[in-house]
N, C-alpha and C positions, 0 to 999 in steps of 0.2 A: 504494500500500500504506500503512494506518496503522497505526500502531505506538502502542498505550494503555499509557501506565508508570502503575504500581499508587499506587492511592490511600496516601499514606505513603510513598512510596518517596523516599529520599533525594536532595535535589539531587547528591549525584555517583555515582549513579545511574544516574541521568536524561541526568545528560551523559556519562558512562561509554558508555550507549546510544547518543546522537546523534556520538559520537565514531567507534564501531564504525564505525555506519552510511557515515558520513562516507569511513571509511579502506577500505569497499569498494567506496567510485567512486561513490556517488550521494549526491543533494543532497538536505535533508532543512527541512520548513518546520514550526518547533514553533507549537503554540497551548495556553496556556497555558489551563484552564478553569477554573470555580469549587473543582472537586474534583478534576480528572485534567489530568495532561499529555499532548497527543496532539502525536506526530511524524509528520507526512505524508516516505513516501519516496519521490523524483522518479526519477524516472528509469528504472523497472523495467519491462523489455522480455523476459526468458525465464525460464527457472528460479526462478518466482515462486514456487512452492511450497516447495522444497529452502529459498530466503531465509528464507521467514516462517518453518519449522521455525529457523533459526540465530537468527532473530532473538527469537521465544517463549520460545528457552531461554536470553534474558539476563537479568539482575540487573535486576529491579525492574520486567520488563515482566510488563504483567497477560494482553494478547491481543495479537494481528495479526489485520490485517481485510485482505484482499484486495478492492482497489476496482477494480469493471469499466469505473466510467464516465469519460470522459475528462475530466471537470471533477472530480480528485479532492480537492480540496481543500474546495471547496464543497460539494459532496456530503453528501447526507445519513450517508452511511454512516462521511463524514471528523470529523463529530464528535458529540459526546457529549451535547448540548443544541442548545437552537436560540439563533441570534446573537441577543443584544439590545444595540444600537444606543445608548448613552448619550452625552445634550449637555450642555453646561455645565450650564442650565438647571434639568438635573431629568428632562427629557423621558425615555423609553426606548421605542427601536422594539422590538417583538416581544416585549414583555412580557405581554399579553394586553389592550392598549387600543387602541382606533384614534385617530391621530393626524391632525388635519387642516392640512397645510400650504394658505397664501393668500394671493394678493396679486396683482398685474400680470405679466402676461407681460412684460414691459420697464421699469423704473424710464425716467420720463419728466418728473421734476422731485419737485426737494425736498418741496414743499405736498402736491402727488399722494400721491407715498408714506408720509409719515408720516401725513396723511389716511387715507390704504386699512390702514394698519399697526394704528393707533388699533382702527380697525374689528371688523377681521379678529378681535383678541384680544378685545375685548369680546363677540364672537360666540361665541368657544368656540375657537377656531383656534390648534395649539401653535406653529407657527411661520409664517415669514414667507419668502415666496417672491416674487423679481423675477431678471428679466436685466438684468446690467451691459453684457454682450457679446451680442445675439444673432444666431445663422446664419441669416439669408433668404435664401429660394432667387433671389430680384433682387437683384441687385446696386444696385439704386436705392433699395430699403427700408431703414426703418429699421433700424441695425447695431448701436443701444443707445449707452449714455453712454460708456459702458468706464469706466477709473478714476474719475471721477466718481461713476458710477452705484455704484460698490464702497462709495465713502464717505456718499454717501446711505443706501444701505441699512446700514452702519456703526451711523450716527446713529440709522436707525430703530428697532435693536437693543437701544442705551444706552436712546433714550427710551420704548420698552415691554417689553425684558425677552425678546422674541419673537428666538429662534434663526435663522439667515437661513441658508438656499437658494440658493445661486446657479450659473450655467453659467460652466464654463470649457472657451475652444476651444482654448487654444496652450498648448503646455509650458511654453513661455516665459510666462507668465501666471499659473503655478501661484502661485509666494510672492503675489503681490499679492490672488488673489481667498482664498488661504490668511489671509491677516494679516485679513480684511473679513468672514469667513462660516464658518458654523460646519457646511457639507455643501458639500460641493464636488461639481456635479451634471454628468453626462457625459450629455450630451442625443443622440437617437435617430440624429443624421446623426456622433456619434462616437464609437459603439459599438464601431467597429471601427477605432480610430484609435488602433493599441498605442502609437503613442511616448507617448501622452497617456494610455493605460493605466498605463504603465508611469511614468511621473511621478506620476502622484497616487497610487500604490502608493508612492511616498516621504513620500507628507502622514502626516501625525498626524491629521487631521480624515479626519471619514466622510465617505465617496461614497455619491452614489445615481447609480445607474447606470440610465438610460432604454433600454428595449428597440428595437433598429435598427430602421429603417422596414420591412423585410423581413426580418426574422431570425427563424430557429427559436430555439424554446427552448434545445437544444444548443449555437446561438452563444451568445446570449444570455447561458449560465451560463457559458461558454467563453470569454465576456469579462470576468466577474467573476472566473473562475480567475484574468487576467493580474495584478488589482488585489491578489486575497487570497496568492498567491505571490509578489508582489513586496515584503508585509511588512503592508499594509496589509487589517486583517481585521474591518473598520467597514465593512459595504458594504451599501447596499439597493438592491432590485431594484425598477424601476419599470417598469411596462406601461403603454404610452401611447396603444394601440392599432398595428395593421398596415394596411401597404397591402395591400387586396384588391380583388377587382376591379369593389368596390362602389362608388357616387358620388354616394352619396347622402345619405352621410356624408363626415368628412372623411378619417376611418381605420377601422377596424371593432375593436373594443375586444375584446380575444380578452380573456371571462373567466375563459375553461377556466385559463390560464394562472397563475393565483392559487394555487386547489388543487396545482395541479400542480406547481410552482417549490418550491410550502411542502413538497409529497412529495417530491421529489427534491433539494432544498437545505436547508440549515439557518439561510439568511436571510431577514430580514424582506421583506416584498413591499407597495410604496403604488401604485394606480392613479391614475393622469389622465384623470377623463374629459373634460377641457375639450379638451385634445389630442385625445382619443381620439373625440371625438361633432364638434367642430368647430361644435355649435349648442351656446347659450345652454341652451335647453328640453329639451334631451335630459342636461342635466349633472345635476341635482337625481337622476334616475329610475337613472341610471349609477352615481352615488355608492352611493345604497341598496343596486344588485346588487351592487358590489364588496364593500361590507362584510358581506352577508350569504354572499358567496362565501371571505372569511376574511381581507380585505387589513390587512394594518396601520397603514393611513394613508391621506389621499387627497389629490392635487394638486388646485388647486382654483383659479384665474384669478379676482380677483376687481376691479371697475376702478368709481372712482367718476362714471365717465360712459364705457359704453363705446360710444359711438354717436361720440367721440373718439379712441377709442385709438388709438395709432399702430401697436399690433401687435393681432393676433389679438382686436379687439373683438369681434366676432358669436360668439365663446365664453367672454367672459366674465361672470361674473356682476354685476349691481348690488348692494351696498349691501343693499338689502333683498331680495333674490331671494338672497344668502349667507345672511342671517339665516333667511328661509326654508327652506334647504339646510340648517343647521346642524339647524334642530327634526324636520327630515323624517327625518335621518338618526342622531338619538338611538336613538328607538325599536326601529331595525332593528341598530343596536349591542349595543344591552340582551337586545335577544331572540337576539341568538348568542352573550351570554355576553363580550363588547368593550365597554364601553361606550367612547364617546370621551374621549380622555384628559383634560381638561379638567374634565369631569365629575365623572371618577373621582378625580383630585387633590381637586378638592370635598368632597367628601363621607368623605374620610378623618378 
């Protein structure tokens, strides 16, 4: 159930209501908007109707919204505008630009990265994406620098200005890749990994949250509830593709999921198709459908020799094959009305 206090309505008010609410056994999650206060109320299981009337008729609420779906705080219905995603930088997700995160799937040395960093932003690219930590399904593969790899891409921050992306696996891990990155990203295989939901619902920095290898959409937003309930209401949702029972890719890039997230949530939504296609040559043609399906950003793998890389080379881009990627997908920005943020910082 949401509870909207009236535009003007006085701070004690406002807490007059979350007080009520409080003192009749359920738990209540404010978000504070540009114009309105909304109070999500947890915990309503019968006499939802009888509530909303007690609760309509108090001081300074405007409505009561009765929400059906189980992800009620996400939910579109849970708030009043759609989230925009602000970094130090300047950047904003879901403002109406698209945003192109890029870089290595695995930070693999200092040269490398500030190399691909350099790049990346002269291309048009608002920030900077690598793993310090990454999950491979071998236990023999490469598992990333870990702290190390936090302070490389640290550095590569200071020396271009470019926001940093990074995974974190272990709770225990959170302050460190916190104090190094300015999006703390919950990658596909811990989606479903509450105690780690539930920590980085303690950060101050936004998450981007990666869609499970097999997960509905229902989970999906049902795992960003865990983040936006626990305090933390900076979250983007990332589609990286699903496993299906296709193999001829590496995952099958559900686009429907775009539209669909953006209609029933009121978070930003950035696609991977380097994840999501597992070839090089299928990334460029994937980026354009996402953006023209309405994403607001796009992961993007980009490696200055990936015929090297120690992770997921055969999906990343070159050098000049991003530069290529960056002009092909101008165009189809412009023509839905997004252009890429880069651009649009430009030309103000």
């Amino acid at each position: 159930m949401i509870v909207v206090i009236k535009r003007g309505a006085s701070a004690a008010e406002a807490s007059s209501v979350v007080d009520k609410i409080k003192a009749m056994g359920f738990d209540v999650n404010v978000s504070q908007g540009a114009e309105r206060l909304i109070i999500g109320v947890l915990g309503v299981r019968e006499n939802k109707d009888v509530l909303a009337a007690q609760l309509a008729s108090l001081a300074g609420v405007e409505r009561v919204m009765p929400v059906s779906k189980s992800y009620k705080l996400v939910s579109r219905e849970g708030a009043h505008a759609d989230t925009i995603v602000r970094l130090p930088n300047g950047a904003e997700f879901g403002n109406g630009t698209v945003h192109v995160i890029a870089g290595p799937c695995t930070v693999e040395g200092r040269t490398m990265l500030l190399e691909t960093a350099a790049w990346v932003k002269s291309c048009g690219a608002t920030m900077l994406r690598g793993g310090a930590f990454k999950p491979s399904t071998s236990p023999y593969s490469f598992q990333g620098m870990g702290k190390e790899g936090l302070e490389i891409l640290a550095e590569a921050r200071a020396l271009t200005g470019l926001p940093v992306v990074t995974e974190v696996l272990d709770p225990r891990d959170v302050p460190d890749v916190e104090k190094n990155a300015d999006i703390l990203q919950i990658g596909a295989r811990n989606m479903a990994n509450f105690q780690l939901l539930k920590e980085v619902a303690k950060s101050r920095k936004p998450v981007m949250l990666k869609r499970g290898l097999s997960a509905t959409i229902e989970e999906w937003l049902l795992a960003a509830e865990y983040i936006y309930a626990g305090g933390n209401h900076d979250v983007i949702m990332c589609e990286r593709g699903i496993r299906t029972f296709e193999t001829a890719t590496r995952n099958t890039l559900d686009l429907n999921a775009v539209p669909l997230v953006k209609q029933l949530s009121h978070l930003p939504v950035v696609v991977d198709p380097s994840h999501a296609t597992g070839k090089w040559e299928l990334v460029t043609p994937m980026a354009r459908a996402a953006v023209a399906a309405g994403a607001d950003g796009l992961m993007i793998e980009v490696h200055p020799r990936p015929s090297e890389a120690l992770k997921d080379g055969f999906e990343s881009l070159t050098f000049a094959k991003f530069a290529l990627l960056m002009d092909a997908v101008r165009p189809v920005a412009r023509a839905v009305g997004k252009p890429v943020a880069s651009d649009a910082r430009a030309s103000v």
